[in-house]
N, C-alpha and C positions, 0 to 999 in steps of 0.2 A: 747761481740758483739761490731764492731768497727762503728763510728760515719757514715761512709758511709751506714753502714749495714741499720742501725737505717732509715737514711734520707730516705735512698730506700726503706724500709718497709712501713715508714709512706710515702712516695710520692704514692705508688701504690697503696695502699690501698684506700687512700683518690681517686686519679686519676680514678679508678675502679668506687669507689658509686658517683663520681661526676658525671663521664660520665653517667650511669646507673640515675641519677637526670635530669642532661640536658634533656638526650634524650625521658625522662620520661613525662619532662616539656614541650618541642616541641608537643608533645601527646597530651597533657591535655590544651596546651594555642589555640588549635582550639576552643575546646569548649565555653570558654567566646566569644569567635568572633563571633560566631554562635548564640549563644542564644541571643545578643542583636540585632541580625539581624532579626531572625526569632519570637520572644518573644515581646509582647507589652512590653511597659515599666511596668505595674502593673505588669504583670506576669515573669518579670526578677526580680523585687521587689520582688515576691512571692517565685521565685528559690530558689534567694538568704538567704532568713528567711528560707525557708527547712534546705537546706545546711550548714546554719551556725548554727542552733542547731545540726542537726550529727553531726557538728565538733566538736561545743565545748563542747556538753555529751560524746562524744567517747574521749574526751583528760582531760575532769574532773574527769570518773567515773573509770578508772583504776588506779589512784593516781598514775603515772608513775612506777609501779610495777614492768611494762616490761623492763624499763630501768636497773633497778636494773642487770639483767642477764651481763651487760659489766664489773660489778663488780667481782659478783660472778662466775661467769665462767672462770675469768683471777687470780680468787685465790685461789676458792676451785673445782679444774679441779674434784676432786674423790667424789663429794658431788654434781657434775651437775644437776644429774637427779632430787633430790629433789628438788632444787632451781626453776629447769624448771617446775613441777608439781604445786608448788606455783603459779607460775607467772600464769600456763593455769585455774586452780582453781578459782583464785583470781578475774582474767575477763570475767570468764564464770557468774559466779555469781553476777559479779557490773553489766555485760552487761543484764544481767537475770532481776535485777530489773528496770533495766530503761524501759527495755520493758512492762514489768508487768505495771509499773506508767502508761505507756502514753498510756495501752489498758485499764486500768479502770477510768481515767480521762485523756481523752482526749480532755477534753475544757478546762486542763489549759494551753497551745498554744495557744487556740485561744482567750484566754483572757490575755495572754500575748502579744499577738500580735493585739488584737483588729480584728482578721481573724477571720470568720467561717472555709473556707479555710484549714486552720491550723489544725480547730479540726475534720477534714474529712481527715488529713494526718496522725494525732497521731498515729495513731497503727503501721501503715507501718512503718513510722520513728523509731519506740522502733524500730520493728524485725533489721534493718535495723543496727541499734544501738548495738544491740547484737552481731549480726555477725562482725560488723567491727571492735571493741574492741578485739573481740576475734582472728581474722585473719590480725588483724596489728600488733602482734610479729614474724609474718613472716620474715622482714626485719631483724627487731631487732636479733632476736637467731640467724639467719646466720652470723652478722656483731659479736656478741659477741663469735661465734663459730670460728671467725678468717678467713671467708669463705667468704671474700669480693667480690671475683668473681659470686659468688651462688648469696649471697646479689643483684649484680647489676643485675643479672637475671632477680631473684624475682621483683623487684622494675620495668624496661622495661616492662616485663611481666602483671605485676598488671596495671602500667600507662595506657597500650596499649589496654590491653581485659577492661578498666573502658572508655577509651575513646571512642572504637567501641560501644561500650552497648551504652551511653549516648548520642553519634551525634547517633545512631540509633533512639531511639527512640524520639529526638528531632527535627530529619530533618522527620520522618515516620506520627509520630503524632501531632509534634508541642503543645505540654502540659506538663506541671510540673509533673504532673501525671504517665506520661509515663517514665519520667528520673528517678523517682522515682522508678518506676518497674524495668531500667536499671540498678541500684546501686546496688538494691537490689541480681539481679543475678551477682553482678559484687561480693558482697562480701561473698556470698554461695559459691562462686565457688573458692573463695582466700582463705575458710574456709578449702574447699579438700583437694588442694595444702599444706596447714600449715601442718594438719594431715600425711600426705603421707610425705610428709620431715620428719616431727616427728619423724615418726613412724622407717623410714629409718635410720634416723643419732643415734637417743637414745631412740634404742628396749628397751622396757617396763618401761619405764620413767613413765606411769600411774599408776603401783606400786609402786610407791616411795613415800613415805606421813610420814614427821616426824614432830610430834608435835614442837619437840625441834627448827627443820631448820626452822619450820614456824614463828616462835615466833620473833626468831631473825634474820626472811628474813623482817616478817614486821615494827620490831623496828630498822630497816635499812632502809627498804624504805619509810614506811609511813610520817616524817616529808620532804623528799624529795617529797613525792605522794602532800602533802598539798600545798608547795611551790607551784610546780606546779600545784595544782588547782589556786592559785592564783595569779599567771601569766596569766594562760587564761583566770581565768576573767579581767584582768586587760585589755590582747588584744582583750578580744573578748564583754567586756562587752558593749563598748559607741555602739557597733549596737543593743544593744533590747534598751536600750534609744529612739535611731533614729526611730527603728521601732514601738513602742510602740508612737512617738511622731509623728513619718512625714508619711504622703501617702507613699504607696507603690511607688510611679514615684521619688519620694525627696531619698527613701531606696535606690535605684536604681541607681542614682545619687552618692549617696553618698558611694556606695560600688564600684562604677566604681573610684572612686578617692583614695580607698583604697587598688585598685589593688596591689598584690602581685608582687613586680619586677623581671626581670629574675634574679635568682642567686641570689635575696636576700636572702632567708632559704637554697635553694639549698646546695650552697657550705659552708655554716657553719654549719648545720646539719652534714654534710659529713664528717668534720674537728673534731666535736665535737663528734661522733659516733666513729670515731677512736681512740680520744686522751683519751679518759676516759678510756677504758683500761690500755693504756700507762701509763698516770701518774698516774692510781690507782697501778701499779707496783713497779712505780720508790716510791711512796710513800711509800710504805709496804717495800720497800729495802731501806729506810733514804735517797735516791740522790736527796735531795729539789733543787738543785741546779742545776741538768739534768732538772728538772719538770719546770724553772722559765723559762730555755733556749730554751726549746721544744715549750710551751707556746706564749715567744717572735717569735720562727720563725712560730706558728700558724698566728698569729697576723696578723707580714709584709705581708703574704700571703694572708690575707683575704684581706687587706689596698691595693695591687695589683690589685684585682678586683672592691673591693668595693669603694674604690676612683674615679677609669673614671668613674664608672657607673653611679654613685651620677652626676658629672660633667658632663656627656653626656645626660643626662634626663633630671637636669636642664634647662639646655638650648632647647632640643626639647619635653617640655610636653606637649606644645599645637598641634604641629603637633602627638605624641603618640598615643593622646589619641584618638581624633578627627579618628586617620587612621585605629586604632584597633574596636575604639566603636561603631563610627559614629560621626558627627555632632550635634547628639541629645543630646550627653552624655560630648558636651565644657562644662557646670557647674560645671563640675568633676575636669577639670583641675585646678581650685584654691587649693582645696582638696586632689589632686595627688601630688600638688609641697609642701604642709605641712605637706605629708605623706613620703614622700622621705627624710627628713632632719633626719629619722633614719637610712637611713643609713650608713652614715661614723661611727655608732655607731656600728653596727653589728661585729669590726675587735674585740672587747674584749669579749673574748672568758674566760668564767669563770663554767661554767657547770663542765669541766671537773677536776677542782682542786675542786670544791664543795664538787663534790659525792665521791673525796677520803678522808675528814676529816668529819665526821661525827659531831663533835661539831660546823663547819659550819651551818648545815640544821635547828637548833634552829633562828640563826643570821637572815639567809635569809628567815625564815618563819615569822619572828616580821615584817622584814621591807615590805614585801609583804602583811602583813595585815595592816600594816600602809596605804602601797600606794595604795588598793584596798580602803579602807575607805575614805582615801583623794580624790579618785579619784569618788566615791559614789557621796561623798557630792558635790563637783564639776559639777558632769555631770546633778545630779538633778537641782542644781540651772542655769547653764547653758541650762537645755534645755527649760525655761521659757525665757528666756533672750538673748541664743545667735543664731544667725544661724548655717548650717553644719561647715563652716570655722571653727567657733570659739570652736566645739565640736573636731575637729581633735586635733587643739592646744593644748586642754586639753591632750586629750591621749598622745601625742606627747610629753608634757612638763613631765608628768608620767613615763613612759619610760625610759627618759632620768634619771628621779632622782634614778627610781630604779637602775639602771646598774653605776650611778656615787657612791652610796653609798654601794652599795655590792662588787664593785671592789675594793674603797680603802680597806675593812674589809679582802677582800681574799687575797691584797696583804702586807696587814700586818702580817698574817696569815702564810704566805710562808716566810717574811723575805724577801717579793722585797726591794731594796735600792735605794736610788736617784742617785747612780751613773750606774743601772740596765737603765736607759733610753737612753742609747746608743744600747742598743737590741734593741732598735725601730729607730734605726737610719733609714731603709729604708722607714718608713712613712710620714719620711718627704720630703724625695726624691720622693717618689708617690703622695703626694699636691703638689710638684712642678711641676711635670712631667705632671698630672693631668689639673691644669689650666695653663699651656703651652698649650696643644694638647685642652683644652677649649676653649680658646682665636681664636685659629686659624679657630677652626670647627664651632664659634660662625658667624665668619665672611662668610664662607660658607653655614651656616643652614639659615642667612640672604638674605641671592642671591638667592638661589636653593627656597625658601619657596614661594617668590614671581611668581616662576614661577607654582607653584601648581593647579591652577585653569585653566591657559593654558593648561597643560597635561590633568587633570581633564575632560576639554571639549573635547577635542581633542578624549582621549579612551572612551566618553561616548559614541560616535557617535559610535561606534560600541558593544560596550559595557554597562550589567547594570552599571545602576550609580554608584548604592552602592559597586561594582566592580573596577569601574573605581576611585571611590574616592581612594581607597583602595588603589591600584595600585599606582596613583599617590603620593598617602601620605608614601606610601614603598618606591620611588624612593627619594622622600627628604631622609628619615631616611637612606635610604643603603648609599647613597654616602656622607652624613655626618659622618653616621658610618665610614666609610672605612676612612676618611681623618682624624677621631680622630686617629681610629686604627692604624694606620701608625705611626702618629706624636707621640702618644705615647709609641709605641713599640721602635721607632728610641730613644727615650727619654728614655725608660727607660734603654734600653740595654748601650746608653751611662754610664747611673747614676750606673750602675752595677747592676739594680734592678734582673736581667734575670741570674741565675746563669751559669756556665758551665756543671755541672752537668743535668741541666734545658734545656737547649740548646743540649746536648748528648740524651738528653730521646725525646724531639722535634725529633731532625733530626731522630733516632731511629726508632719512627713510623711511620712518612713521606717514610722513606725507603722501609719500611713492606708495608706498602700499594702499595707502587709503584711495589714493586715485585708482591704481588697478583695480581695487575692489567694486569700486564706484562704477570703472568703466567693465568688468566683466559678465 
């Protein structure tokens, strides 16, 4: 297979579930808008402690089992069906207990959280918790099945029917309660779907059950499954601190400053879902040195997105947040801008050379209980002592130590070389490029911002307020956008960041569309 081959593989593939992420994200970023419009501040404080235990029991209790399938599907094609049995077995039954815990003691939520609240949602949560475990290898088996098209489907589809359910029952009823009901039919119904694929692509794959593939599916995955348990506690532990310590109104606050950014998980999920097949290949065929290079151009690529963004948010976080949250929710912005300083961190991409050495997941499982321990004792003694600021810090400074000392290991590991940092040459051309197109847009978000409260008055008179702010605070951010975008596109296409290759597949679909349009 010739390097163009490769490039075009991995370009589409990735291009596919990105777009299928975007448009998934458009979907789903009404709803923060909405609920802190329509939700007192306690009861967005309340959403958000729902939500963030579904999240991180549905990504603790399946020890990343599902993952494992990008492995074993790219290397034992005549052994699928087992692998796949494992993986549905595996999260039927971790999802099976979380539900059983929290219908027989359902006050420890609410003594975790210091909510009654809480222990009059436990049950619902478990069921909630089962199904999602189990119907979020939907993605996963498509992308490991090579079927990144399906994949982006699936992924639209799931966004879109989880966003009608939840503005339904949040604009209908206006209750925690009700979005609750929402999810619920959102992941019964993504339970069908998984099934019906199933069933379609790998007839009687529920026959398939080998003592022997279990054994060594789980002494493959499971020290990966623990790592990542202990990753998510590490990201998701400083909020039952917060909630466990602050008012529901301070929770609220302080998960509004931990907003998730556009494309920050997005397009590295997308890159990292792909490439682990990839280099678990090139791996099992000795070409370390395809795997280093593949790697570097993941990299530039992410350093392309993920540098203006960092750069462009900096500089407008107070107009951001203020125009998405409200007003109510400026205390956030301290806490948005110390939560943003992960991302220039997000461009080192190691997942996928992990899960192809398996003497790695030992490595990465010490230092992950190191840094959840250090990060324990920290957030306890800080949360006697510091404010929200100073707890983001923590996690922030966390973060950062894990990903500094697991990347030098992975890149000893491979035989990177100090003369290998010429593969990163294009990152440094995107910090320049970067704060060029900063500089400039810093100078225009300073003019256009001042005039904020003029618009502002101006569409109230016709307009709700909380409308009009919005409106107004969208006109600063577009026409800042638009003056970054420019300057840094001109910048980069200068620096060569933009390949030709890159620019052929641009004009490409620019064309297609303009045909369809022409012929509709």
């Amino acid at each position: 297979m010739g390097e163009n081959t490769k490039d075009k593989s991995l370009y589409s593939s990735v291009g596919w579930l990105m777009l299928a992420k975007v448009i998934g994200f458009v979907f789903t970023l009404l709803l923060p808008l909405l609920v802190v419009r329509v939700l007192t501040k306690s009861d967005v404080g309340m959403y958000q402690q729902v939500f963030l235990v579904i999240s991180t029991v549905s990504s603790i209790l399946p020890f990343g089992f599902s993952m494992s399938a990008y492995y074993f599907f790219s290397r034992e094609k005549e052994n699928i069906n087992y692998y796949l049995f494992n993986i549905l077995f595996f999260n039927f039954i971790m999802g099976g207990i979380a539900c059983l815990f929290l219908n027989l003691f359902p006050q420890f939520l609410g003594n975790l959280f210091k909510d009654e609240e809480m222990t009059r949602f436990a049950p619902q949560i478990g069921l909630v918790v089962w199904f999602w475990i189990f119907s979020a290898f939907l993605e996963v088996v498509a992308v490991a099945n090579q079927e990144s098209r399906l994949a982006s489907v699936f992924i639209i589809l799931a966004q879109f029917t989880k966003s009608v359910f939840l503005v339904a029952g949040l604009v209908y009823w206006e209750s925690v309660a009700a979005m609750l009901n929402a999810i619920t039919i959102q992941v019964v119904l993504q339970t069908v779907i998984l099934c019906v694929y199933l069933n379609y692509r790998f007839a009687g794959f529920w026959k398939a059950f080998d003592y022997k593939f279990f054994v060594k599916h789980l002494k493959y995955a499971l020290p990966f499954g623990i790592s990542g348990i202990l990753w998510t506690l590490q990201t998701d532990l400083h909020n039952y601190f917060i909630a466990n310590k602050f008012s529901s109104e301070e929770v609220a606050v302080y998960r509004v400053g931990c907003f998730e950014l556009p494309l920050m998980v997005l397009l590295y999920e997308a890159i990292a879902s792909v490439l682990i097949p990839k280099i678990s290949r090139l791996q099992s065929e000795g070409k370390i040195r395809e795997m280093i290079e593949l790697t570097a151009t993941a990299m530039n690529k992410l350093a392309f997105f993920y540098f203006p963004l960092f750069t462009f948010f900096l500089i407008t976080a107070q107009t951001f947040i203020t125009t998405l949250f409200t007003e109510k929710y400026a205390d956030s912005v301290p806490i948005f801008l110390i939560n943003i300083i992960l991302l220039p961190t997000y461009i080192v991409i190691t997942d996928p050379i992990v899960r192809s050495y398996e003497s790695l997941g030992s490595f990465i499982l010490k230092v992950r209980i190191f840094i959840v321990i250090g990060l324990i004792i920290f957030l306890w003694l800080g949360i006697n002592y510091l404010n929200l600021q100073g707890m983001m810090i923590i996690v922030v400074c966390a973060s950062i130590t894990d990903r500094v000392i697991t990347s030098i290991k992975i890149w000893k590991t491979v035989g990177v070389k100090s003369s290998d940092i010429s593969l990163l040459g294009n990152i440094w051309k995107t910090s320049i490029v970067s704060i060029i197109a900063g500089f400039l847009t810093f100078f225009v978000y300073s003019q256009t911002k001042g005039y904020l409260p003029i618009w502002d008055a101006f569409l109230s008179q016709n307009l709700n307020p909380k409308l009009s702010h919005f409106i107004a605070g969208s006109l600063v951010l577009g026409i800042s956008a638009i003056i970054f975008a420019i300057v840094y596109l001109i910048g980069a296409n200068y620096f060569g960041l933009i390949e030709e290759k890159e620019k052929k597949m641009i004009s490409s679909i620019i064309l297609k569309l303009r045909r369809k349009s022409l012929t509709a």
